[in-house]
C-alpha positions as a Python dict, from the first residue, in 0.01 Angstrom:
ca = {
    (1, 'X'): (0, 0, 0),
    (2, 'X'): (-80, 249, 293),
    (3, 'X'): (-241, 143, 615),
    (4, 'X'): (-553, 246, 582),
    (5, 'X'): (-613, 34, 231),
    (6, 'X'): (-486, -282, 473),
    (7, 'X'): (-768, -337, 640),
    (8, 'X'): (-1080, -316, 329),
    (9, 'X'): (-1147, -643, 330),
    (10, 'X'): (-1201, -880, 642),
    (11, 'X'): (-1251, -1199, 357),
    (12, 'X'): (-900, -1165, 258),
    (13, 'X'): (-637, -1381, 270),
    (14, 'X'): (-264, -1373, 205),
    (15, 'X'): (-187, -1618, -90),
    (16, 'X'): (80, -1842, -126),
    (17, 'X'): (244, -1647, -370),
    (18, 'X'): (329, -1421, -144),
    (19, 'X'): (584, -1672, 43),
    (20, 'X'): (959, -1666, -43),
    (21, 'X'): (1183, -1865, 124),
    (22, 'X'): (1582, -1705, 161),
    (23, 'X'): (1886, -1764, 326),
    (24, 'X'): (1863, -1738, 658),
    (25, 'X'): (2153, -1476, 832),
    (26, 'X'): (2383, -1608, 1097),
    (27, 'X'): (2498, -1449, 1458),
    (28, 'X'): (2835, -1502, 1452),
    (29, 'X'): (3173, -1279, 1535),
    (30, 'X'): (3247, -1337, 1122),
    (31, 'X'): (3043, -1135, 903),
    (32, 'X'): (2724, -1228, 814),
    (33, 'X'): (2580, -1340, 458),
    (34, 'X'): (2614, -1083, 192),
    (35, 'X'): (2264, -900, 127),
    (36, 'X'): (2242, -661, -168),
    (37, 'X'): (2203, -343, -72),
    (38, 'X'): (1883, -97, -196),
    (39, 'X'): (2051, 209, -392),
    (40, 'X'): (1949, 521, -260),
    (41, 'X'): (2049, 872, -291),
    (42, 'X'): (2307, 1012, -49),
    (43, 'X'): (2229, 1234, 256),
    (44, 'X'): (2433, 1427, 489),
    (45, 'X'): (2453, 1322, 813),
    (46, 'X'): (2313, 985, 744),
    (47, 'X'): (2356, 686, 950),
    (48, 'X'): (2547, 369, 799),
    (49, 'X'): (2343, 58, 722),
    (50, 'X'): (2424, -294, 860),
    (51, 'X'): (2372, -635, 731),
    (52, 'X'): (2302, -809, 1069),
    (53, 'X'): (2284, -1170, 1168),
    (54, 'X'): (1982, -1355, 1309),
    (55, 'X'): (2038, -1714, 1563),
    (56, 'X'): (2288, -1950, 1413),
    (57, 'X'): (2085, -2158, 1308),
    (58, 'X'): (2134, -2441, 965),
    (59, 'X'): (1951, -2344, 628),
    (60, 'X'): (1765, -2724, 720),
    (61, 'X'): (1602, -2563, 1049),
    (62, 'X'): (1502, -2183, 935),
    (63, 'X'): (1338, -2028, 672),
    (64, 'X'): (1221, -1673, 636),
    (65, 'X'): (843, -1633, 545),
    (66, 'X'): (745, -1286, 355),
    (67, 'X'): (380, -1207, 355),
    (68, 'X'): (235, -860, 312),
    (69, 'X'): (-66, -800, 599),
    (70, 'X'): (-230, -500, 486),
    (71, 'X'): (33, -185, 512),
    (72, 'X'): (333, -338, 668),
    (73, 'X'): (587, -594, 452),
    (74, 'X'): (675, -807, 696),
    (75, 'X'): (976, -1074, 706),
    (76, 'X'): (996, -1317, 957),
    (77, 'X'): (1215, -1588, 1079),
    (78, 'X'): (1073, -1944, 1168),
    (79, 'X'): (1254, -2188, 1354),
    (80, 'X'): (1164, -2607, 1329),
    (81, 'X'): (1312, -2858, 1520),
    (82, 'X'): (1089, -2715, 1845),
    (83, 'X'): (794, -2894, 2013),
    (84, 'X'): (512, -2777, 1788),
    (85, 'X'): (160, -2710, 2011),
    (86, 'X'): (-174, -2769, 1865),
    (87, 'X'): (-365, -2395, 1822),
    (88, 'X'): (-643, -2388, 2154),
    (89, 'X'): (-915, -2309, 1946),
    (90, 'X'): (-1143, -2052, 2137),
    (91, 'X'): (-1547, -2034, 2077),
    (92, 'X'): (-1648, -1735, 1900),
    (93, 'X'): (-1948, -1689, 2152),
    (94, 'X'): (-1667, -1629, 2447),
    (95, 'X'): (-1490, -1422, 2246),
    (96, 'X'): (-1831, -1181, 2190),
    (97, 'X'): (-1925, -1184, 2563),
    (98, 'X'): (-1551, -1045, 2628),
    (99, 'X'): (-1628, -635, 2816),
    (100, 'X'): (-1528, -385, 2625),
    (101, 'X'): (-1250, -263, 2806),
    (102, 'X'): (-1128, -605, 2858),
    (103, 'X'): (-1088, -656, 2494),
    (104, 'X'): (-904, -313, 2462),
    (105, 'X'): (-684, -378, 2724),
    (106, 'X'): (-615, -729, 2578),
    (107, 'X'): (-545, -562, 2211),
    (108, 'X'): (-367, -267, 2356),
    (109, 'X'): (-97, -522, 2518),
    (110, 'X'): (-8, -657, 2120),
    (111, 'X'): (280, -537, 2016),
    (112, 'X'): (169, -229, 1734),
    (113, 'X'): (297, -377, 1395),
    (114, 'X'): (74, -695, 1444),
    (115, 'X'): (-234, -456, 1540),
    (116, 'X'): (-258, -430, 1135),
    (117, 'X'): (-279, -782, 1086),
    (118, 'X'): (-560, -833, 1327),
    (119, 'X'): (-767, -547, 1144),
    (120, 'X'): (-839, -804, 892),
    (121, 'X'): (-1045, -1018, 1188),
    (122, 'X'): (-1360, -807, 1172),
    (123, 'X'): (-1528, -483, 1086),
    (124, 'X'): (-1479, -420, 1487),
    (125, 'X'): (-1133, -457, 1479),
    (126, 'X'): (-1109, -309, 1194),
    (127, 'X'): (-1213, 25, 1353),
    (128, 'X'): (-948, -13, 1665),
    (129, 'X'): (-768, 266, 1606),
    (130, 'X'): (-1046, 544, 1620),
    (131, 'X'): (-1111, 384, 1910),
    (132, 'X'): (-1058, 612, 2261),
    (133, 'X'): (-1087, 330, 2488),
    (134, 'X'): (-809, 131, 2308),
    (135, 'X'): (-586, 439, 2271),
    (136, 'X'): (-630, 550, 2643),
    (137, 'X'): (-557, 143, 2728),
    (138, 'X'): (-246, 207, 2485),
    (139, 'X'): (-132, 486, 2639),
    (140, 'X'): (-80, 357, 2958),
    (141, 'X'): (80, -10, 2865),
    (142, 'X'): (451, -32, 2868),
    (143, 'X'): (638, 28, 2518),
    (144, 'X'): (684, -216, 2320),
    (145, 'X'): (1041, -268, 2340),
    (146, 'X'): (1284, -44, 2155),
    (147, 'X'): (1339, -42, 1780),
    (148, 'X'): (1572, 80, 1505),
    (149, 'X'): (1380, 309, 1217),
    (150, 'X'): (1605, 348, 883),
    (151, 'X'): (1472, 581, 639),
    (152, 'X'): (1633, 646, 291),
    (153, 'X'): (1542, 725, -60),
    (154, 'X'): (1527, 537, -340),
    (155, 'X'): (1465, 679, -672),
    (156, 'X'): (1358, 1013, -466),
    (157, 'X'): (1123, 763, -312),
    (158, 'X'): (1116, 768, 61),
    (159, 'X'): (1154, 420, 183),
    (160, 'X'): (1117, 342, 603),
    (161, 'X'): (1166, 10, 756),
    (162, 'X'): (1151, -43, 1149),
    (163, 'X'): (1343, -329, 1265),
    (164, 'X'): (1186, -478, 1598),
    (165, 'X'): (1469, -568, 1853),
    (166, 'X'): (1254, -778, 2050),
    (167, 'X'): (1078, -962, 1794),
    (168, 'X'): (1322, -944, 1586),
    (169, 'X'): (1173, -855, 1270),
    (170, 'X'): (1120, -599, 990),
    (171, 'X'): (862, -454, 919),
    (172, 'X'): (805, -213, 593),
    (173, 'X'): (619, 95, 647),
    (174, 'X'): (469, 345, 357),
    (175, 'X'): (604, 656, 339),
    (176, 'X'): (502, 807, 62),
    (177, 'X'): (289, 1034, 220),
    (178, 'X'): (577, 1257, 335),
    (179, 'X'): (661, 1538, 66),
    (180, 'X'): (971, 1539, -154),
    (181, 'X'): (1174, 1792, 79),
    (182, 'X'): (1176, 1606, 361),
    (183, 'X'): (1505, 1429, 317),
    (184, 'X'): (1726, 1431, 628),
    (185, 'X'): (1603, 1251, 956),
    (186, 'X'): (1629, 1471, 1240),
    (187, 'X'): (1495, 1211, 1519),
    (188, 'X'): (1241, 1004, 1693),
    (189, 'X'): (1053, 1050, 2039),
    (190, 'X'): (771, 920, 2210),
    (191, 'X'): (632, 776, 1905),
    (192, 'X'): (677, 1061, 1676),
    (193, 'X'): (984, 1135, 1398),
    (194, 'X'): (1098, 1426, 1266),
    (195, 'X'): (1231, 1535, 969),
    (196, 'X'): (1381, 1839, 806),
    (197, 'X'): (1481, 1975, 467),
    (198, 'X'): (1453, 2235, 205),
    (199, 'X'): (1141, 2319, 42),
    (200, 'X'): (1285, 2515, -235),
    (201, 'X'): (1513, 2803, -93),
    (202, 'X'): (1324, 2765, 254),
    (203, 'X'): (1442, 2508, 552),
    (204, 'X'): (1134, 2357, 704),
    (205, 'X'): (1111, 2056, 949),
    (206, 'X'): (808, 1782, 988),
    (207, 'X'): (660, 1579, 1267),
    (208, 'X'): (487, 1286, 1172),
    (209, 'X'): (336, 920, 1309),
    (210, 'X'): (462, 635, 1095),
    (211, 'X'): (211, 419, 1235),
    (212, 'X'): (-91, 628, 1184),
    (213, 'X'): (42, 814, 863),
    (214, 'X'): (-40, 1158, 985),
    (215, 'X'): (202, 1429, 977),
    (216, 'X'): (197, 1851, 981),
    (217, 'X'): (484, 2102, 883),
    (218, 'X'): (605, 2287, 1146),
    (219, 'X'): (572, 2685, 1046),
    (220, 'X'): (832, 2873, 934),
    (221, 'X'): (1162, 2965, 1187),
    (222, 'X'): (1213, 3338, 1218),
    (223, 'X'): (1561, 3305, 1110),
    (224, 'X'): (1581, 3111, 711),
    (225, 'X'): (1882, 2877, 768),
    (226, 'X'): (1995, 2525, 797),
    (227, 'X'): (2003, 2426, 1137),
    (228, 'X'): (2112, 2159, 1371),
    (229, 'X'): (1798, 2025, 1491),
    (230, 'X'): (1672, 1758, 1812),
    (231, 'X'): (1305, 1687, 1890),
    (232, 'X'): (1189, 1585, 2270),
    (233, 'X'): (835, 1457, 2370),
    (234, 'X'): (667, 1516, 2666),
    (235, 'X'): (389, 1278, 2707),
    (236, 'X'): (257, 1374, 2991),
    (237, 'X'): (100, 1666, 2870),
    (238, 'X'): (83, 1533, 2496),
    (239, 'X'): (306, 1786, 2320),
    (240, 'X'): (671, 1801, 2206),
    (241, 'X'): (933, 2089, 2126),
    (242, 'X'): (1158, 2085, 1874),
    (243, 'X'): (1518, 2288, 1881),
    (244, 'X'): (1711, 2420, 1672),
    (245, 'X'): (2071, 2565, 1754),
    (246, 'X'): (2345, 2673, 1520),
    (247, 'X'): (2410, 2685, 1199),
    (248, 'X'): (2429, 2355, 1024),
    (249, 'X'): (2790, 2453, 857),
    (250, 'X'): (2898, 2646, 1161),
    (251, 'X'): (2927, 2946, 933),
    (252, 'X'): (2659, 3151, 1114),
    (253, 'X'): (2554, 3293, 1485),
    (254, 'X'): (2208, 3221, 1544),
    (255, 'X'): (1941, 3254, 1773),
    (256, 'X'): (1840, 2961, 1949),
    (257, 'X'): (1480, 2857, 1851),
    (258, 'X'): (1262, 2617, 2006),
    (259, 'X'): (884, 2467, 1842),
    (260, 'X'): (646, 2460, 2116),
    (261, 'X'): (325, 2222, 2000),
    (262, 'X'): (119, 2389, 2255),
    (263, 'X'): (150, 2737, 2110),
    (264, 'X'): (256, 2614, 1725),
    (265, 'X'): (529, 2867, 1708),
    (266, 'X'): (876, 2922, 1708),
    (267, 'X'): (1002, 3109, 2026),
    (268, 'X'): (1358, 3320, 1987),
    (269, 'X'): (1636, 3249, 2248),
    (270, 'X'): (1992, 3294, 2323),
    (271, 'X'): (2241, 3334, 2116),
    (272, 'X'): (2514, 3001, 2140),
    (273, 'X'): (2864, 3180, 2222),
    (274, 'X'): (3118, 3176, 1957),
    (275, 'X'): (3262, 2838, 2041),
    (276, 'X'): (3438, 2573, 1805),
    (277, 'X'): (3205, 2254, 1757),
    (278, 'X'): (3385, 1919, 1757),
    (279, 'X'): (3078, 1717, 1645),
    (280, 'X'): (2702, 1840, 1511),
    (281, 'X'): (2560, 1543, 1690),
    (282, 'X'): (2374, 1671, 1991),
    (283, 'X'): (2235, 1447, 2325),
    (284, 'X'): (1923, 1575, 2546),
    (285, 'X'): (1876, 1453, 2873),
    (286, 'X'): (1714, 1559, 3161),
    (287, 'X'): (1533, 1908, 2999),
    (288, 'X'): (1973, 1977, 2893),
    (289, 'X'): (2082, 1939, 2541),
    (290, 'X'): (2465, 1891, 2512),
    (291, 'X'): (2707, 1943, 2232),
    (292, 'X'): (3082, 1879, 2233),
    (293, 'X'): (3321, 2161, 2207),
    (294, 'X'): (3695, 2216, 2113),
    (295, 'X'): (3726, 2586, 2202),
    (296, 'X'): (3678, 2600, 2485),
    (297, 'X'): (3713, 2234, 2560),
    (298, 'X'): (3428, 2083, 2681),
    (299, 'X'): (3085, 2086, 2679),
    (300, 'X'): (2799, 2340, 2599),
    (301, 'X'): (2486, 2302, 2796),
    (302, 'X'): (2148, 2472, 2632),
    (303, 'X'): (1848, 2493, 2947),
    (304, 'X'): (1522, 2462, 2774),
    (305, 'X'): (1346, 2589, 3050),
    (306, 'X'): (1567, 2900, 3095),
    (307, 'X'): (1659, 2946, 2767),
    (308, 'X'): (2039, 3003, 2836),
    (309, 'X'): (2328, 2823, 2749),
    (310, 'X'): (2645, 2797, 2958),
    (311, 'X'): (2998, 2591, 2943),
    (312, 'X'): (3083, 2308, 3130),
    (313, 'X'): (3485, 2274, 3154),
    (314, 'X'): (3475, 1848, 3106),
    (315, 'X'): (3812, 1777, 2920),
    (316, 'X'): (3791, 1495, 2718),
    (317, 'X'): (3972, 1160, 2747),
    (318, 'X'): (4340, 1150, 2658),
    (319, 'X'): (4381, 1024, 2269),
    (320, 'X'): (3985, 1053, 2194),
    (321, 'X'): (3984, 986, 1820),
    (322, 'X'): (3619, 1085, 1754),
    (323, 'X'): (3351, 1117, 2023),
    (324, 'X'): (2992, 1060, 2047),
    (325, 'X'): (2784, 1210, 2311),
    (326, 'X'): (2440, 990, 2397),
    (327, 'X'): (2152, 1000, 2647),
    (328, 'X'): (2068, 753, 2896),
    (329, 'X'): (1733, 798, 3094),
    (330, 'X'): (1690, 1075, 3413),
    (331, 'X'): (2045, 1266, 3391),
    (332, 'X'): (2302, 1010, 3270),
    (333, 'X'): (2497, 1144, 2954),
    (334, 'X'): (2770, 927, 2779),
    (335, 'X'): (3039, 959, 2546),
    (336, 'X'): (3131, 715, 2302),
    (337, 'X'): (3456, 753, 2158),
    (338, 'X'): (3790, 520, 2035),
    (339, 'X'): (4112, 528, 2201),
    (340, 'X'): (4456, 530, 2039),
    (341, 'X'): (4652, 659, 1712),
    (342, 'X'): (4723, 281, 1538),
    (343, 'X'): (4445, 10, 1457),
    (344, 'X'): (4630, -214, 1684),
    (345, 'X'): (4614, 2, 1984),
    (346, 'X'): (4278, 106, 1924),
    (347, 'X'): (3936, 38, 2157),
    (348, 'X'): (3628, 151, 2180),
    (349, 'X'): (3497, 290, 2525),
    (350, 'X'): (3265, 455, 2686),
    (351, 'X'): (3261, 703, 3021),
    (352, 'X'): (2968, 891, 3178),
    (353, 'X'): (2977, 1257, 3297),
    (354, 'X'): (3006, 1273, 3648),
    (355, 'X'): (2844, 1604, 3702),
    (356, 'X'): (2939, 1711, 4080),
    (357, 'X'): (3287, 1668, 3989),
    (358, 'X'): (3300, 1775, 3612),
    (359, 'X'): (3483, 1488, 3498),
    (360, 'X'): (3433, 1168, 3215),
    (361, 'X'): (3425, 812, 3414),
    (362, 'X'): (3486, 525, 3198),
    (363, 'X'): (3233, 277, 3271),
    (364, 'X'): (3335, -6, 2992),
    (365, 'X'): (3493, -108, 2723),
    (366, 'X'): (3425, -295, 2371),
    (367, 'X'): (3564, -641, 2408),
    (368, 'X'): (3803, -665, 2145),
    (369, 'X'): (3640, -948, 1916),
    (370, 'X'): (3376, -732, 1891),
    (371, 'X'): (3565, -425, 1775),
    (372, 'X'): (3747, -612, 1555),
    (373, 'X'): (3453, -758, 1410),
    (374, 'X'): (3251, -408, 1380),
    (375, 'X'): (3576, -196, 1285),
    (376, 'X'): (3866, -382, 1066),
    (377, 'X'): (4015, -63, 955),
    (378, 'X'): (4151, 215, 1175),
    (379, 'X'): (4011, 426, 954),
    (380, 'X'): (3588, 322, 981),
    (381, 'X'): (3373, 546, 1035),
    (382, 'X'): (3109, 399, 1247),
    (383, 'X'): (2755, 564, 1414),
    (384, 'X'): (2664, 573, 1773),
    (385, 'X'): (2307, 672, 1915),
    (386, 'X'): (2091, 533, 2227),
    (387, 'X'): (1787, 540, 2414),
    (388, 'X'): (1733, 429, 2728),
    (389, 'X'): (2048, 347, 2856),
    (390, 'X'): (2108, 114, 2533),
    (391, 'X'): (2357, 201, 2280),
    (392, 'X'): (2364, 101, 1943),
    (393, 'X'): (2679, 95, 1725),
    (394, 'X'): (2666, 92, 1352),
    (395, 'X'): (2967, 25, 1098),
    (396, 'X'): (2967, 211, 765),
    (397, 'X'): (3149, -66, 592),
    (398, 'X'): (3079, -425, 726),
    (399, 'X'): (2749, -351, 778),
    (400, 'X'): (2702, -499, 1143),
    (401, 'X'): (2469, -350, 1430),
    (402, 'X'): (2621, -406, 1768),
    (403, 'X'): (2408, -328, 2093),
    (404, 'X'): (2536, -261, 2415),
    (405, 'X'): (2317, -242, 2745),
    (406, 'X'): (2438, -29, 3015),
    (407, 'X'): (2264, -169, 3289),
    (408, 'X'): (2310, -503, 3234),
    (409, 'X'): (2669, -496, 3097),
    (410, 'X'): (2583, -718, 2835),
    (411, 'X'): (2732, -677, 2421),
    (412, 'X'): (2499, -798, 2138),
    (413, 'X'): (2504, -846, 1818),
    (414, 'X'): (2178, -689, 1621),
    (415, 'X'): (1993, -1036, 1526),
    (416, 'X'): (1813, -1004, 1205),
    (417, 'X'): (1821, -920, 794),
    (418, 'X'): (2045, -631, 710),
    (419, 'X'): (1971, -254, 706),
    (420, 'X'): (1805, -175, 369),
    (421, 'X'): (2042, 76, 200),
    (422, 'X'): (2433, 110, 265),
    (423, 'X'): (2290, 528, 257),
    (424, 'X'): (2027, 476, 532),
    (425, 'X'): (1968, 693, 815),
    (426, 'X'): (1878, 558, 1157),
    (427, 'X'): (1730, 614, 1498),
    (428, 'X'): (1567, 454, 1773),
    (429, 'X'): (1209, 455, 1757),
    (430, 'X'): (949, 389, 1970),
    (431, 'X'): (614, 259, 1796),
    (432, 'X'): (335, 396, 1918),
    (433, 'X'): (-80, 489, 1811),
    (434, 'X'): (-120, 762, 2041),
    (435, 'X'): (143, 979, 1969),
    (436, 'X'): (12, 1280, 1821),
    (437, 'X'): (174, 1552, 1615),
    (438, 'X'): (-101, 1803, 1752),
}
């Protein structure tokens, strides 16, 4: 069912064969209920999925209510037991005499995903989002709170949930109007997520919108290869840039290219210097991207508005076993790494880059019921990625989601259903209507 087909009818009504009742998941250190996985076809450089616990709550007080409103298969958790309020029941004629701006500014302040839902209300609502004045009113209201995107294929079928941290709910999105190539997830920002892959013998990439199911494909890079690729958004001037650095097996010296929206080409840069890459995963921050770097040791730091790259000399923590760099907002980079050579000795930490004196600052540490519980084996892989000074932590094998805030210090489990496919790839996203991939 795609978007568009959700909102046909304002008469319709979502029957009662549409509700399921399950097993509700519990938020506990143990793991959580066992949720069969979706089987998918593998992908390199995929992120792990998680089976993640919602409030610990008794089957007797929660149930979990599956509807379908018009585009998005939603699951949601209800709690009883609370002081239940009678509905204040508003006259339609109120309602009418609302301004039009005030009514935008009203709808622009729901959170996206139930924006579909409330299409069904009337043929005015219905027509929302070809509405300026709502998308201007959008624009300017705060996010919606951050949100975890896994993408994977079943069947060759590309399948896209979005898992709502502060409503904490799931929410299915079509995707079947990407094309078959498009099978590795390069990234989300501002709204829009890109993807990458090889159409025949040729490596293309893709912007898209989830939300408004409108996508392009990027022209073709001057240089044919499998890249290493990280897209950034600028929404102040409504465009975004997409780079892409070496060689995706290391194998090859290539330009540096960068995907400017505003001119719809691909621009040729430096070369990286020979250098020996600990990691492919990349961090931007601050108009920087960053990638970790054995020899020499350290960091190399690519200026997008120079075009140069340079080394920064930052050794690395003593007994790092595997490092991941992340962003945090303004300049604040991280890496995310465990410490020690036996699963008894090991922890999890994390350090920021002090950049005046070239040096990694450890700024905290994974308590250690919560590494246990995320990593049993000294031998887990696990994922690491942020936004915003959060950063989430995924296990490939017990399936957990673990969120840590950097501002506030605080540890969380991911409250919730389970990531859809142990083979899913994932990223923070940020829902938003007027993202544009023009």
């Amino acid at each position: 069912m795609t978007m568009d087909a959700a909102a046909e009818s304002s008469e319709s009504r979502v029957s009662s064969s549409q509700l399921n009742k399950n097993k509700p998941f519990h938020n506990d250190e143990s793991c959580p209920k066992e949720v069969l996985p979706v089987r998918g076809c593998g992908s390199r450089n995929t992120s792990p999925s998680g089976r993640i616990g919602s409030r610990n709550t008794s089957p007797s007080r929660q149930k979990v209510v599956k509807t379908k409103p018009r585009g998005l298969d939603e699951e949601t958790v209800a709690t009883f037991g609370k002081a239940v309020h009678p509905d204040v029941q508003m006259e339609d004629n109120i309602w009418a005499m609302l301004p039009e701006d005030l009514f935008n500014e009203i709808l622009a302040r729901v959170p996206p995903f139930m924006i579909f839902r409330l299409r069904s209300v009337c043929k005015r609502w219905n027509s929302i989002l070809q509405d300026n004045s709502f998308l201007k009113f959008h624009s300017e209201v705060p996010s919606h709170g951050p949100c975890l995107l896994t993408f994977w294929k079943n069947s060759q079928t590309p399948q896209c949930s979005v898992f709502s941290l502060p409503l904490k709910t799931w929410y299915r999105i079509p995707f079947n109007f990407l094309p078959q190539w498009a099978f590795w997830l390069v990234g989300s920002s501002g709204g829009l997520v890109c993807f990458s892959g090889l159409d025949g013998l040729i490596f293309r990439a893709l912007v898209c919108n989830p939300l408004t199911q409108t996508w392009r494909t990027l022209p073709s890079m001057n240089y044919n290869q499998q890249r290493q690729l990280i897209m950034v958004v600028d929404r102040t001037d409504k465009s975004f840039k997409v780079i892409a650095t070496s060689d995706i097996y290391g194998d090859k010296s290539l330009p540096t290219e960068v995907y400017d929206s505003k001119i719809d080409k691909w621009t040729v840069h430096q070369i990286m210097p020979a250098v020996n890459l600990c990691s492919s995963k990349m961090a931007y921050c601050d108009s920087r991207l960053y990638l970790e770097t054995l020899s020499p040791l350290g960091l190399m730091m690519y200026r997008l508005d120079s075009g140069y790259w340079e080394h920064i000399p930052a050794k690395f923590p003593r007994s790092l076993l595997d490092g991941y760099l992340v962003a945090g907002t303004q300049k604040r980079l991280f890496l995310v790494g465990r410490i020690g050579l036996y699963s008894t000795l090991q922890s999890m930490r994390i350090w920021e880059l002090d950049h005046a004196k070239i040096m990694w600052v450890e700024i905290s540490r994974m308590p250690p019921k919560y590494f246990r519980a995320l990593l049993r084996l000294s031998a887990e892989r696990f994922e690491c990625f942020g936004q915003d000074n959060l950063i989430c932590f995924t296990s490939w094998n017990q399936g957990k989601g673990l969120i840590y805030d950097v501002e506030k210090k605080v540890w969380s489990w991911i409250a919730g259903c389970a990531l859809q496919s142990y083979n899913s790839q994932v990223c923070f996203y940020e829902p938003r209507f007027d993202a544009s991939v023009h």
